[in-house]
C-alpha positions as CSV (number, residue, x, y, z in Angstrom):
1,X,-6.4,8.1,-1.9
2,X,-8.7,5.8,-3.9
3,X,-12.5,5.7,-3.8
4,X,-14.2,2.5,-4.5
5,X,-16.3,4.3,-6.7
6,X,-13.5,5.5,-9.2
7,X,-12.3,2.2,-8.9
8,X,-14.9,0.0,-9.9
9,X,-14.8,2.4,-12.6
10,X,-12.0,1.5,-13.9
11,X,-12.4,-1.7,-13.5
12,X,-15.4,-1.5,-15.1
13,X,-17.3,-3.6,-12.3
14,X,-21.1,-2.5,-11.8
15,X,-22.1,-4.7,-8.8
16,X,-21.6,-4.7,-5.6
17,X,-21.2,-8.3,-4.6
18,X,-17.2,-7.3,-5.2
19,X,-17.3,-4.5,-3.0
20,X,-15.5,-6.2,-0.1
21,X,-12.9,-7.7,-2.2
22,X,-12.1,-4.4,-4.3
23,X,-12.1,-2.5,-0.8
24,X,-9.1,-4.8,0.2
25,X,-7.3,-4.7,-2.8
26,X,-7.3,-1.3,-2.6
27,X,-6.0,-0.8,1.0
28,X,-2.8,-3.7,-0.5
29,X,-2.0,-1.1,-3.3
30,X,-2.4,1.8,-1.9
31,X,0.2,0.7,1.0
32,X,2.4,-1.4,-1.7
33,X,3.0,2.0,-3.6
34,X,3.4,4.1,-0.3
35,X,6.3,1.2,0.4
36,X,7.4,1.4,-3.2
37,X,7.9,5.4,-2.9
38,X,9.6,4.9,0.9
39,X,6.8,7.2,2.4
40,X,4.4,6.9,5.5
41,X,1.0,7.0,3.6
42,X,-0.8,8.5,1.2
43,X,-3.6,11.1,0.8
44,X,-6.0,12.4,-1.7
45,X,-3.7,15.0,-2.4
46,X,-1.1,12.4,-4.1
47,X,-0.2,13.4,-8.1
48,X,-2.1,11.6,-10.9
49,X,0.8,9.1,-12.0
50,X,1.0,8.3,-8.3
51,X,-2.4,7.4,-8.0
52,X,-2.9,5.9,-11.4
53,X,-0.1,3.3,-10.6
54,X,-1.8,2.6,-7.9
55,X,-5.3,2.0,-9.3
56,X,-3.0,-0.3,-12.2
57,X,-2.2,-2.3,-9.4
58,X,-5.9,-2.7,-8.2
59,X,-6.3,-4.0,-11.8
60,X,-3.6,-6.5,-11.8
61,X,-4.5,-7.8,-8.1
62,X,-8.3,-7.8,-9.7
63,X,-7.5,-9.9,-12.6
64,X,-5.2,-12.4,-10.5
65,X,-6.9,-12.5,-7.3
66,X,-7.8,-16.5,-7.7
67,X,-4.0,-17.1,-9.1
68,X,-2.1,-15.2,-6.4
69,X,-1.4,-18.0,-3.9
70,X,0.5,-19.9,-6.4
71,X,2.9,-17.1,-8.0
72,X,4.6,-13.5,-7.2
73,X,2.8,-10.9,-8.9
74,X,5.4,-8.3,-9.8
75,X,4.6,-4.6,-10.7
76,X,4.0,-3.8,-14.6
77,X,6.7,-2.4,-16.8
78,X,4.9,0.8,-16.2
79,X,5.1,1.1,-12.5
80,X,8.4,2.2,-11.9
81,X,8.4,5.4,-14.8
82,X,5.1,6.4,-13.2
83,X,6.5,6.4,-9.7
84,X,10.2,7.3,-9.7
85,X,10.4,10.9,-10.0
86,X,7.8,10.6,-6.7
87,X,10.3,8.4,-4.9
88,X,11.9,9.1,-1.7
89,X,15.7,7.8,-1.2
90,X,16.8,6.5,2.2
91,X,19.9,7.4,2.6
92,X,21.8,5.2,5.0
């Protein structure tokens, strides 16, 4: 869904001594917002506010990734508007 290319991009990063580490936060959001949105996976064919909350969360992991063993990173106030017309319900 993401390419490590678009998102070094936005995350402005221009080396590749990160590539590993972006790589794996990628895969974490990518299957957060699949979880978030109650679905099996996701694909390059996903709509724009779908993947853009996903590359948001990229960002967030990014800028904590030396904090998060200490505290719950929750998603942004913008998460949830971006995802919930995208959402599946599980009915019980």
């Amino acid at each position: 869904m993401l390419t490590l290319e678009e998102t070094k991009h936005y995350l402005s990063v221009h080396q590749q001594h990160e590539d590993e580490l972006i790589t794996s936060l990628m895969t974490t959001a990518v299957r957060a917002t699949a979880d978030y949105l109650n679905v099996a996976s996701l694909d390059q064919t996903s709509a724009a506010p779908i993947k853009d909350a996903a590359l948001m969360l990229v960002g967030r992991l990014y800028a904590n990734a030396q904090d998060q063993g200490n505290r719950r990173l929750g998603r942004s106030d913008i998460y949830r508007p971006l995802l919930a017309p995208y959402r599946v319900t599980i009915s019980n």
